[in-house]
C-alpha positions as CSV (number, residue, x, y, z in Angstrom):
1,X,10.8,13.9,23.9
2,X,8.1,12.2,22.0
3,X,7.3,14.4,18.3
4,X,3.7,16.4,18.3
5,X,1.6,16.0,15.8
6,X,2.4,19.4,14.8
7,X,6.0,18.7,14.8
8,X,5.1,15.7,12.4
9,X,3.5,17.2,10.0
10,X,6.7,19.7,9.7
11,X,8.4,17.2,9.0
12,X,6.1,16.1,6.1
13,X,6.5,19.3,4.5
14,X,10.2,18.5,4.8
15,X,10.3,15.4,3.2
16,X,7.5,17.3,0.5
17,X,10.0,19.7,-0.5
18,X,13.1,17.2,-1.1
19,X,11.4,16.6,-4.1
20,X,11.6,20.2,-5.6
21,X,15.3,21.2,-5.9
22,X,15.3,22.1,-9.3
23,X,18.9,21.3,-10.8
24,X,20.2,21.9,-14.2
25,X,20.1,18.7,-16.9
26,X,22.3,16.5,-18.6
27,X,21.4,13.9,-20.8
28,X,21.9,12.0,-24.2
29,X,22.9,14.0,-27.5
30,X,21.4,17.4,-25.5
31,X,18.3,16.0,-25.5
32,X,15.9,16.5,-22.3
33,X,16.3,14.2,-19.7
34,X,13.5,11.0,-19.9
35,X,12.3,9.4,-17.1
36,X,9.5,6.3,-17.3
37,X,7.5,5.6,-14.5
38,X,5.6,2.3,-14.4
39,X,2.5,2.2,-12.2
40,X,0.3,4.8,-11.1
41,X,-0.6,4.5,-7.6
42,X,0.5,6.4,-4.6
43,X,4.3,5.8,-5.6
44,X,4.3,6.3,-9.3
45,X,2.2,8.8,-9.8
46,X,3.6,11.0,-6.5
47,X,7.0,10.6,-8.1
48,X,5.7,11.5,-11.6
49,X,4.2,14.5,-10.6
50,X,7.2,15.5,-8.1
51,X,9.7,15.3,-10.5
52,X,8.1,17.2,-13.4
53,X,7.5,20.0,-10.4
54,X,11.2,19.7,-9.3
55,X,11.9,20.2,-13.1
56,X,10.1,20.6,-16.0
57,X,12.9,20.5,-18.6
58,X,12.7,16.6,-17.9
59,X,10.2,14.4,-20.0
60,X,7.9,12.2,-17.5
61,X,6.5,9.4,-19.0
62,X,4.1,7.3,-16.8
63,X,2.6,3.9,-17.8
64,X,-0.5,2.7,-16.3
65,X,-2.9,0.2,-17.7
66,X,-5.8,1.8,-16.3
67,X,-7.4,4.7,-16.8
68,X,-8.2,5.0,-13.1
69,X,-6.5,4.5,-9.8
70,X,-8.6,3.1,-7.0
71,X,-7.2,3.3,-3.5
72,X,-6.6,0.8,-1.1
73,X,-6.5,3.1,2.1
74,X,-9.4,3.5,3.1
75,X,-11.6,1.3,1.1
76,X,-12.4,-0.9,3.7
77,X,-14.7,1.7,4.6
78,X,-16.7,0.2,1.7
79,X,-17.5,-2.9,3.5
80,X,-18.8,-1.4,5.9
81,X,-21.3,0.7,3.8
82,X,-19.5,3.8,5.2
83,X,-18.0,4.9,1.9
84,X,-18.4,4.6,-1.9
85,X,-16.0,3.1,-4.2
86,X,-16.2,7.0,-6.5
87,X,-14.7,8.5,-3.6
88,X,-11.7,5.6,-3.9
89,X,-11.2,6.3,-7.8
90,X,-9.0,8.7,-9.4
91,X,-8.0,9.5,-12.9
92,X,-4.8,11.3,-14.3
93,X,-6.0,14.1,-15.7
94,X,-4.4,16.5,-13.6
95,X,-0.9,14.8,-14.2
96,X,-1.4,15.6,-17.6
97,X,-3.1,18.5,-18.1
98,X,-1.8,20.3,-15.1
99,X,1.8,18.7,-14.5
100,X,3.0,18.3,-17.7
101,X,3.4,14.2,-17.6
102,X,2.9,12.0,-20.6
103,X,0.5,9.3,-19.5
104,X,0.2,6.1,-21.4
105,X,-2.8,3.6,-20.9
106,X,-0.8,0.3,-21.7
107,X,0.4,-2.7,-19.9
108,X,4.3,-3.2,-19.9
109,X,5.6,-6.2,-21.5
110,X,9.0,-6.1,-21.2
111,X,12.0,-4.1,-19.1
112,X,14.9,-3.6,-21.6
113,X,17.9,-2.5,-19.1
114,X,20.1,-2.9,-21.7
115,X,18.6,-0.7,-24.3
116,X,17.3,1.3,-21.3
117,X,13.7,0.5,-23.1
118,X,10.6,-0.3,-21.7
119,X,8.6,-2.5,-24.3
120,X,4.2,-2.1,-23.7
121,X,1.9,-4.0,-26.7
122,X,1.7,-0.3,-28.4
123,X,4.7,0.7,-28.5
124,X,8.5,1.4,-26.9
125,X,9.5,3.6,-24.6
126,X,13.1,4.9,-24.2
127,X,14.3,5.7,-20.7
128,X,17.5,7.5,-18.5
129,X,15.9,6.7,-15.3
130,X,13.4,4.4,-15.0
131,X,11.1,4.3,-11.7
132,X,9.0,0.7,-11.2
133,X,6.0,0.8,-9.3
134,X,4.2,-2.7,-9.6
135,X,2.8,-3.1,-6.1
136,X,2.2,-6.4,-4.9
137,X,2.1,-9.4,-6.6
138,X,-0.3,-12.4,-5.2
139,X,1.5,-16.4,-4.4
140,X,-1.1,-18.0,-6.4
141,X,-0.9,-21.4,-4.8
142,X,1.1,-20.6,-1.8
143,X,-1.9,-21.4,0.3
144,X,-3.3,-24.8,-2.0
145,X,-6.6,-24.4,-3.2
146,X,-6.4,-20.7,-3.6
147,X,-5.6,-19.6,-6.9
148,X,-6.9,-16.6,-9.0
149,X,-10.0,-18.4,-9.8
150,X,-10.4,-19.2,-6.3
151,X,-10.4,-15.3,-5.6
152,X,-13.9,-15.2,-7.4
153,X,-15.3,-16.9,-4.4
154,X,-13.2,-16.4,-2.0
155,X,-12.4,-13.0,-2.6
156,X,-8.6,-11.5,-1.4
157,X,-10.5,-7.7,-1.8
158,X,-6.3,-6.9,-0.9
159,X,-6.3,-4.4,-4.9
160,X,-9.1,-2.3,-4.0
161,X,-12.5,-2.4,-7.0
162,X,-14.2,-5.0,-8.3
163,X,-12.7,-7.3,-5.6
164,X,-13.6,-5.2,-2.8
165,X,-17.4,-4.9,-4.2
166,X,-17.4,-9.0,-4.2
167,X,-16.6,-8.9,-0.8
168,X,-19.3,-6.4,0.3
169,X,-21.9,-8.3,-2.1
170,X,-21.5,-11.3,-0.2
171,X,-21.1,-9.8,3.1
172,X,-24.6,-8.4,2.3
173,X,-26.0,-11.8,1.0
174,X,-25.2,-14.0,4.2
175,X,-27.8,-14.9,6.5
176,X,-27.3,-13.7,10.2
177,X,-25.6,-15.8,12.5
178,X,-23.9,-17.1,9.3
179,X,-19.4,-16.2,9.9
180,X,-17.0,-14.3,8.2
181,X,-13.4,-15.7,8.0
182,X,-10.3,-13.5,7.0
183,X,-7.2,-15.2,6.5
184,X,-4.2,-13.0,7.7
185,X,-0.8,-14.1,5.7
186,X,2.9,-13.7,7.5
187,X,5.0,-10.7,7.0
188,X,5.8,-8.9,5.2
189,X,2.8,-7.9,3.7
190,X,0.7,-4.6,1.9
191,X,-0.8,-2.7,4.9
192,X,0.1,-4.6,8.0
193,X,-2.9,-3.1,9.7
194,X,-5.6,-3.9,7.0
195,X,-6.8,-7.0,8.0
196,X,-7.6,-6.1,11.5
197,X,-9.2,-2.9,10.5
198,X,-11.3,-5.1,7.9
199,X,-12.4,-7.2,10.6
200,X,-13.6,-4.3,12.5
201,X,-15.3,-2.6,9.8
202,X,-17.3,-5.9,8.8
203,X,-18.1,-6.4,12.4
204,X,-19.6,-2.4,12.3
205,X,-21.7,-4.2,9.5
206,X,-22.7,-7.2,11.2
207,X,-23.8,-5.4,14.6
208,X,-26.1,-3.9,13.4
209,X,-27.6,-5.7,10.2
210,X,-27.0,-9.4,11.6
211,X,-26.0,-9.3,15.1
212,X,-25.9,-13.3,15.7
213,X,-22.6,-13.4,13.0
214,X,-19.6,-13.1,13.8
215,X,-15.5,-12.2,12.4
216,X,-12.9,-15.6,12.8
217,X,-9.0,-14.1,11.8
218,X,-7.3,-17.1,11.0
219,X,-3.8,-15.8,11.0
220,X,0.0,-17.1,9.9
221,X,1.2,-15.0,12.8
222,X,1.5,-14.2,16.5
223,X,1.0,-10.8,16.9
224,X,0.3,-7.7,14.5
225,X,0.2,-4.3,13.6
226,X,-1.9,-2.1,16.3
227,X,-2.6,-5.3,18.6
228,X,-3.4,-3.9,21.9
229,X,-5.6,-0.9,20.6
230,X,-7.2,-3.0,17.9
231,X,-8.0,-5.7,20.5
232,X,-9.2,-3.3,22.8
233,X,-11.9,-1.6,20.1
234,X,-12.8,-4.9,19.2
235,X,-14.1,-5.8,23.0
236,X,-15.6,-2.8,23.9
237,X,-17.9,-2.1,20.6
238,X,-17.8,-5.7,19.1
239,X,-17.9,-8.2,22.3
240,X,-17.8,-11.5,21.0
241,X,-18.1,-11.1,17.3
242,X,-14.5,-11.5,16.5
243,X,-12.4,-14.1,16.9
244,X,-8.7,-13.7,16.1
245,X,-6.5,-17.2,16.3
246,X,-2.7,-16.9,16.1
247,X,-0.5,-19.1,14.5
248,X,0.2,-20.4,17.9
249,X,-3.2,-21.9,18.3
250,X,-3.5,-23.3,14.5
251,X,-4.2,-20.4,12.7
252,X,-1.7,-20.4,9.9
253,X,-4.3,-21.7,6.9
254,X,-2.5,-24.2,4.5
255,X,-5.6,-25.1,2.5
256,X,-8.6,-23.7,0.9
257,X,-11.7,-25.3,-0.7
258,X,-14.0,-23.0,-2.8
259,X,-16.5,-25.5,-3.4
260,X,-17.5,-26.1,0.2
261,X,-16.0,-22.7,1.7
262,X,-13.5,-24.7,3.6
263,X,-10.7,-23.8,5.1
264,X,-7.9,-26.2,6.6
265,X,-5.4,-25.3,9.2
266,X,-3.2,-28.2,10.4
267,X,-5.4,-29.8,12.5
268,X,-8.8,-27.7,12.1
269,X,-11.1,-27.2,9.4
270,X,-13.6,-23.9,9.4
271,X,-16.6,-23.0,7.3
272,X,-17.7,-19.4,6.5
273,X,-20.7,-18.1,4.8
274,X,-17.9,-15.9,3.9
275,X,-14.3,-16.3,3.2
276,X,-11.9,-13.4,2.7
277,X,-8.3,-15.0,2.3
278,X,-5.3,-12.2,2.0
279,X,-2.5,-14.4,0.1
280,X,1.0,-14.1,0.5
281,X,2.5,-11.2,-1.7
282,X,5.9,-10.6,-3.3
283,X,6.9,-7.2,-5.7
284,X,4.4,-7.1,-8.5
285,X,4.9,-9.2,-12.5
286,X,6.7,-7.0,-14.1
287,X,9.4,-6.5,-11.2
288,X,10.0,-10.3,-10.8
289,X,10.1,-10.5,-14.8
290,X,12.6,-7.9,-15.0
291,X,15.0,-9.2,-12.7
292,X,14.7,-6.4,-10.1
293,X,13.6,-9.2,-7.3
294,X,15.5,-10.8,-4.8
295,X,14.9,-14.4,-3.8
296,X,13.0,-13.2,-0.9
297,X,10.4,-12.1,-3.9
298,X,11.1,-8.4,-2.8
299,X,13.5,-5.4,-4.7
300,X,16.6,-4.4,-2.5
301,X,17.6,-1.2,-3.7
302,X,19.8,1.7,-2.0
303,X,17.6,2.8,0.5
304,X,19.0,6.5,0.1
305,X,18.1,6.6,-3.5
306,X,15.5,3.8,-3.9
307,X,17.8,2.2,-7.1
308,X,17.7,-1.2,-7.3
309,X,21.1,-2.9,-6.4
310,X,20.7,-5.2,-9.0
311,X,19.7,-3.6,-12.3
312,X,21.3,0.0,-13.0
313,X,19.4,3.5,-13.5
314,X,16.1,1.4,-12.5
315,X,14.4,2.6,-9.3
316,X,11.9,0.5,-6.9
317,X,9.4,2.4,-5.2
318,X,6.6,1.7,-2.9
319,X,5.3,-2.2,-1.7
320,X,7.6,-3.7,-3.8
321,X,10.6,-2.3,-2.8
322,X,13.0,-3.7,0.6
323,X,12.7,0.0,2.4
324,X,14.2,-0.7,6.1
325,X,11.9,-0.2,8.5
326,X,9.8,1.6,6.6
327,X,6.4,-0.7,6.1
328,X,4.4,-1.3,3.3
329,X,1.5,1.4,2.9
330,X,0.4,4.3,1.3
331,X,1.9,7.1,3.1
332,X,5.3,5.4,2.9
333,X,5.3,4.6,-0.8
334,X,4.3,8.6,-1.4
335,X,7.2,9.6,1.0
336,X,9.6,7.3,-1.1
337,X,8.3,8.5,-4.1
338,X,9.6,12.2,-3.6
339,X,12.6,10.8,-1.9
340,X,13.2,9.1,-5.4
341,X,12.5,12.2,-7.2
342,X,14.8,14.0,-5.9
343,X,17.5,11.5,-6.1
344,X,17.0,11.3,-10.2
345,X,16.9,14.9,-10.4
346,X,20.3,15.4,-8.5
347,X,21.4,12.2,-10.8
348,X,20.6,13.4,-14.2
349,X,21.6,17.1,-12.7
350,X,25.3,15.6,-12.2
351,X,25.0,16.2,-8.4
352,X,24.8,14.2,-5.3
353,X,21.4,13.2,-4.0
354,X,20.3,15.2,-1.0
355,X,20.3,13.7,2.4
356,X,16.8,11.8,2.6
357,X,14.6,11.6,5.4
358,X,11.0,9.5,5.4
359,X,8.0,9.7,7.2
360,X,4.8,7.0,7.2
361,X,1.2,7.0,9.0
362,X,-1.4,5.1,9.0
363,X,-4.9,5.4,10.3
364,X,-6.9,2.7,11.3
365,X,-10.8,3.0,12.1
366,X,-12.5,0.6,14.7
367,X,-16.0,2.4,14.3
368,X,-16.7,5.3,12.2
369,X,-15.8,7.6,15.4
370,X,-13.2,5.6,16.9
371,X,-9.9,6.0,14.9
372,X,-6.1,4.5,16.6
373,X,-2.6,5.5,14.4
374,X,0.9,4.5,14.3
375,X,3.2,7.5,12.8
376,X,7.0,7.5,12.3
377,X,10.1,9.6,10.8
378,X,12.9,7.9,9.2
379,X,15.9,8.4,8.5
380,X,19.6,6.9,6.9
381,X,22.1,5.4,9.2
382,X,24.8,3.1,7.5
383,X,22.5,2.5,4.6
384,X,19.5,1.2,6.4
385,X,16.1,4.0,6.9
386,X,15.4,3.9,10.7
387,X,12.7,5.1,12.8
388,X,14.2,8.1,14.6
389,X,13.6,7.3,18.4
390,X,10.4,8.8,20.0
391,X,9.0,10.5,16.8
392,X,6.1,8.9,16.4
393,X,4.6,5.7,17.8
394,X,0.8,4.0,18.2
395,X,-2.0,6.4,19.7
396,X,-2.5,6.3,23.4
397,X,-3.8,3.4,25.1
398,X,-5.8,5.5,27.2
399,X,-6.8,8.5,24.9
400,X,-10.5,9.8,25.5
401,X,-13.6,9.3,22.9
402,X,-13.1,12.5,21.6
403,X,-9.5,11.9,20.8
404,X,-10.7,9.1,19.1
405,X,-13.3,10.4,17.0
406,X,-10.1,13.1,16.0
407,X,-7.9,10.1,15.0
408,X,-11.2,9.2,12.9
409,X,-11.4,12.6,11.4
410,X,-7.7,12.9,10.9
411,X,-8.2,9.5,8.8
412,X,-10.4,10.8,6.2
413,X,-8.7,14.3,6.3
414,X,-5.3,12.4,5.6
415,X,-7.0,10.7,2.6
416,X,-8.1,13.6,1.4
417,X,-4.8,15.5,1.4
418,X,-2.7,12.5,0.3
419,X,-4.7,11.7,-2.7
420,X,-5.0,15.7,-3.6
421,X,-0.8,15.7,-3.2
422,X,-1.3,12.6,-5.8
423,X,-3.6,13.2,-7.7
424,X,-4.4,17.2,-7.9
C-alpha cells in the first residue's frame, strides 16, 4: 500500500529524531569531543546544529566563507518575479547564539587527515570527526567555450545569488519573440528537476510579459526527473513556448560561444537572446583537493554512516557525497545530515551507529498554483540506501487543480519548515 502524506511526514519526524540520542563522550586527553563541519548549506549547517542538540558536551565548529546562505530550492521562483532573493538568504545567527556552534567566516585551504587538521587563511582547526559539505563543483571546460568567465554571459544561475539575479536581468532585458536556451547536463547532477522547473518558471515570465518568446532545453539526456507531469504543465499553460530536445535528436551541447551567444550541438548550432547553460558538476574544491573523490568526481562513503571510504573519521554529506538512490537535493542532503549526526555521536560515544533510515522530496512548480512532487523513504539493504517500495512516488497524473495548487502550497510550506529546521 502506497505511504500517505501523513504517513510520510511520520517518517520525517523519524529520521528528525535519529539525530538526538544523546550518548556519553570520549575523546582525546578528556577533552570534549570536536567536530568541524565544512560548508553551511542544507547539509552542514542541519548536521551542525543536530549534533550540538543530540549533545552539547561536543564542540561544533562550522566553517563557511560566507556570512549568508542563499538557497537553491526554490529560487527559481526569482526568475519568474514570484519571489525575492531576501526570502532565499539566511545567516547563522541562530547556530550560534541559540545552538551553541562556533561559526567561522573563512575559506578552507587545506584538509590535514593526518593531523586531523583543517587548515583556513586565519587560522587551524583541530578535528575528531570531520563532516565536508562542499556541494557541487562546476567542469569548467567540459562543455568548450564555457568557462567561469563564460558564466558572466552565459549565466549557470545552478549556486543560487548574484548568478541567479544575472539570469533574471537578462531575462528581463530581451526583446519579445527573442529565445531562451537552457542547457540540461547528464546525470548525475544538483536537483534533477531544476532545469525543467526553470524552464517553466521563465515561460510564466514570458507569457505574460513577451508572449512571442519562447524556452529551447537543449539536453545531454533522454529523459528526466518529473517527465510526464512536467510535459504535461508545459502544454496546457505554455503551448508552444518550450521546446525540449533530447540527446536523441542532438541535444547534448559540446560547444559554447559567448561572443555570438552560440551554442553547437553536433550537427546544429542555436542562438538565444538568452543562454542559461547548467555545466557538468562533480563534489565541490575542497573535496577533490582533499582526496575524498573518486574518479567518477563524486565521494563514496558508507552509506550507513556517510564516512568516506577513502579518508578515515572524515564524513561526506549532501551533493557531493555517492548516497544510493538517494538524489541530489535539498531535502536529502538535510536527511543525511542528521543521519550523519547521529552516526558521530554513537562514534565518539563508543557505541554502534543506529539503524538509519532517509527520506527526500522535492517540489516542483509549473505555475504559481500548479505544483507536481516526487517523495521517497530510504533505507539500508547490504550497504546500499534504497527506496522502500510504494512509499512515495511522483504526484498523480490525473490529480485535480486544487490538488495542484496544494502541491504549490505544500512547496513554499516545505521551504519554510526546512530552512526553519536549518536555520532556526
Amino acid at each position: 500500500m502506497a505511504i500517505t502524506r501523513r504517513d510520510f511526514i511520520k517518517v520525517i519526524g523519524g529520521a528528525t529524531a535519529l539525530g538526538l540520542t544523546g550518548l556519553p563522550l570520549i575523546s582525546r586527553a578528556g577533552e570534549k569531543a570536536k567536530v568541524v563541519v565544512i560548508g553551511g548549506g542544507y547539509a552542514g549547517a542541519t548536521a551542525a546544529k543536530y549534533l550540538r542538540m543530540a549533545n552539547a558536551d561536543i564542540e561544533v565548529t562550522l566553517i563557511e566563507k560566507g556570512a549568508t546562505y542563499v538557497s537553491c530550492p526554490l529560487s527559481n521562483e526569482v526568475l519568474a518575479g514570484d519571489r525575492k532573493m531576501e526570502s532565499l538568504t539566511f545567516d547563522y545567527k541562530a547556530l550560534s547564539e541559540k545552538h551553541g556552534v562556533k561559526v567561522v567566516n573563512a575559506e578552507v585551504t587545506e584538509i590535514d587527515p593526518e593531523k586531523k587538521m583543517v587548515k583556513t587563511a586565519s587560522g587551524e582547526h583541530p578535528y575528531d570527526k570531520l563532516i565536508v559539505a562542499p556541494g557541487v563543483e562546476f567542469k569548467w571546460g567540459a562543455i568548450e567555450g564555457y568557462d567561469e568567465a563564460a558564466s558572466e554571459i552565459m549565466p549557470h544561475a545552478w549556486k543560487a545569488g548574484p548568478q541567479t539575479l544575472l539570469l533574471r536581468k537578462q531575462i528581463e532585458g530581451m526583446k519579445d519573440g527573442e529565445n531562451v536556451i537552457i542547457v540540461a547536463p547528464a546525470n548525475p547532477f544538483r536537483c534533477p528537476p531544476g532545469p525543467y522547473e526553470r524552464a517553466a518558471q521563465i515561460a510564466h515570465y514570458l507569457k505574460a510579459n513577451k508572449p512571442k518568446s519562447k524556452v529551447i532545453i537543449l539536453d545531454a539526456k533522454d529523459a528526466f526527473s518529473k517527465q510526464p507531469l512536467f510535459q504535461a504543465g508545459w502544454e496546457r499553460f505554455y503551448p508552444g513556448m518550450i521546446e525540449w530536445i533530447p540527446a536523441a535528436k542532438d541535444g547534448k551541447v559540446n560547444k559554447v560561444d559567448p561572443k555570438t551567444m552560440t551554442v553547437y550541438t553536433e550537427f546544429e548550432e542555436h542562438k538565444g537572446a538568452v543562454v542559461n547553460v547548467i555545466p557538468p558538476q562533480q563534489a565541490g574544491a575542497i573535496a577533490q583537493k582533499a582526496g575524498l573523490a573518486d574518479d567518477s568526481g563524486w565521494c563514496p562513503v558508507d552509506q550507513k554512516t556517510f564516512e568516506s571510504t577513502l579518508k578515515k573519521d572524515i564524513y561526506v554529506i549532501g551533493d557531493a557525497s555517492m548516497a544510493g538512490a538517494m538524489p541530489k537535493s535539498g531535502y536529502a542532503a538535510n536527511s543525511q545530515a542528521k543521519v550523519c549526526a547521529s552516526a558521530i555521536v554513537a562514534a565518539v560515544g563508543g557505541g554502534e551507529a543506529p539503524e538509519p533510515s532517509y527520506v527526500n522530496t522535492c517540489y516542483s512548480l509549473i505555475t504559481p498554483d500548479y505544483g507536481i512532487s516526487v517523495a521517497a523513504v530510504y533505507r539500508l539493504e547490504e550497504g546500499k540506501i534504497v527506496s522502500v517500495k510504494d512509499s512515495g512516488g511522483v504526484s498523480p497524473a490525473d490529480a485535480s487543480d486544487t490538488a495542484r495548487k496544494l502541491e504549490a502550497e505544500y512547496a513554499r510550506a516545505w521551504f519554510d519548515n526546512v530552512t526553519a529546521d536549518i536555520f532556526g
